[in-house]
C-alpha positions in Angstrom: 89.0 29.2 30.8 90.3 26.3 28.7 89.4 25.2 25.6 90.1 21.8 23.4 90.0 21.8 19.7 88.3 18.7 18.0 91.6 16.4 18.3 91.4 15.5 22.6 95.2 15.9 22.0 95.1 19.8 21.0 94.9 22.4 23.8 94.5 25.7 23.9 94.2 28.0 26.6 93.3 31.7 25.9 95.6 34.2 27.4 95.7 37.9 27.5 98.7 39.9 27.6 99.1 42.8 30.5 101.4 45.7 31.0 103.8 43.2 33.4 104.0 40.9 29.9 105.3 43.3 27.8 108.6 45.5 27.4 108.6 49.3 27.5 107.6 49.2 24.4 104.2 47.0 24.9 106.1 44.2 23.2 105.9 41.0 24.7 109.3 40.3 26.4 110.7 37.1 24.9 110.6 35.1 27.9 106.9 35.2 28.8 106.2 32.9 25.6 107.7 30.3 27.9 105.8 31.4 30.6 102.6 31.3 28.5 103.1 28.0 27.2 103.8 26.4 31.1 100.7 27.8 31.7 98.9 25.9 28.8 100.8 22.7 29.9 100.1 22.8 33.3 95.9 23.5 32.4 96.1 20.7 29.7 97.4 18.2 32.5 94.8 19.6 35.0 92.0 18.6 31.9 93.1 15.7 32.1 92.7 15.1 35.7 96.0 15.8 37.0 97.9 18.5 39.5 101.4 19.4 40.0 101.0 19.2 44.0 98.7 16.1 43.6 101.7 14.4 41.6 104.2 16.2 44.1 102.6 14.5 46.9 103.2 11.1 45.2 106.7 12.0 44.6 106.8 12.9 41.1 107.6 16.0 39.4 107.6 17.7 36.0 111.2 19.6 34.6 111.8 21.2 31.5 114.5 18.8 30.0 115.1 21.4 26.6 113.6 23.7 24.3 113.4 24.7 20.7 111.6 28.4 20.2 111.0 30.1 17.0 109.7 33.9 17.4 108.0 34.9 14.4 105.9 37.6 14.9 105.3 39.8 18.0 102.7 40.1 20.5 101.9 43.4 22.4 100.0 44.5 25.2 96.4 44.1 25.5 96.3 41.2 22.7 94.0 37.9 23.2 96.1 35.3 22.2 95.9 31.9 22.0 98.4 29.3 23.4 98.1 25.7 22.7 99.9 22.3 23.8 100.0 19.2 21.5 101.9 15.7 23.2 103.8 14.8 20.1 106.0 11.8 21.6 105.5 9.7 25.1 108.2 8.2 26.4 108.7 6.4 29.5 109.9 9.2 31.4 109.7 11.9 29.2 107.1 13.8 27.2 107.3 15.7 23.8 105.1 18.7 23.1 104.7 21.0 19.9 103.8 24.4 21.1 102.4 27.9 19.7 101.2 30.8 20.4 98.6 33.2 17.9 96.5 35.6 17.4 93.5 35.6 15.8 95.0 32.7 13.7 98.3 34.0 13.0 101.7 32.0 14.6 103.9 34.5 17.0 106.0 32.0 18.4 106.2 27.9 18.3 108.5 25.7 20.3 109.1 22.1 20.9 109.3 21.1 24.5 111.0 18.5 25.8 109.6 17.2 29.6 111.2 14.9 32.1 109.5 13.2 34.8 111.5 13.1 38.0 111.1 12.2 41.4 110.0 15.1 43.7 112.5 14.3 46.4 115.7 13.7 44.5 114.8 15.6 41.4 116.6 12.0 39.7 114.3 10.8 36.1 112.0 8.3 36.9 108.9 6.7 35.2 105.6 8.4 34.9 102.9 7.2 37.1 101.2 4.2 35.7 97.5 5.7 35.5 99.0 9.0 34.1 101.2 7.5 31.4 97.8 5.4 30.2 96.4 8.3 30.2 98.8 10.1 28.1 98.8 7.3 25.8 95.4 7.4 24.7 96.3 11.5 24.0 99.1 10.1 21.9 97.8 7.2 19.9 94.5 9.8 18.9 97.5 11.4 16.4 97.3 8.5 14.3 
């Protein structure tokens, strides 16, 4: 299950790495960080109240617009880690996060992730949903 840190704007959702994670050498293949950190996305926008088909069905939809990874360390088979998601900038149409991934306290990998919304049929940028950018707001303005 998921789990917030004292700041509402920190999440972190405990994963645990399997054989299919890994390399053949029970290294986590470079790639899965990414997949780890969707994962932690997609959970921290479900605490808030919100679903990818739920948004779908309203004709919106969430894209990677860029990333910026940093692998420092790396993770292997069987490890608990934990990945967390921080909204670091809000705009109208787009959403920053700050990203890492550790183990018992110690950083394996951190990106910045840049999201666009766009509309589910067109896949053009449009502007997030009125009660979801409020929402996202309030995450934002707790930074300080």
């Amino acid at each position: 299950m998921s789990e917030k840190s004292s700041r509402t704007s920190d999440f972190a959702l405990p994963v645990r790495v399997y054989i299919e994670d890994t390399d053949a050498g029970g290294i986590v293949y470079y790639v899965n960080y990414l997949k780890f950190m969707e994962r932690a996305r997609t959970e921290y926008l479900r605490s808030l109240g919100y679903q990818h088909y739920g948004l779908a069905e309203e004709n919106y939809q969430f894209v990677v617009h860029s990333c910026q990874v940093r692998y420092r360390k790396p993770g292997r088979i069987d490890d608990d880690l934990r990945v967390s998601a921080r909204l670091t900038h809000l705009g109208r149409a787009t959403l920053m996060f700050a990203q890492q991934v550790t183990r018992d306290g110690e950083l394996l990998c951190e990106a910045e992730i840049k999201v666009a919304c766009v509309s589910a049929d067109g896949i053009k940028p449009t502007a997030l949903p009125a009660p979801l950018y409020a929402t996202f707001k309030a995450q934002v303005e707790e930074l300080g």
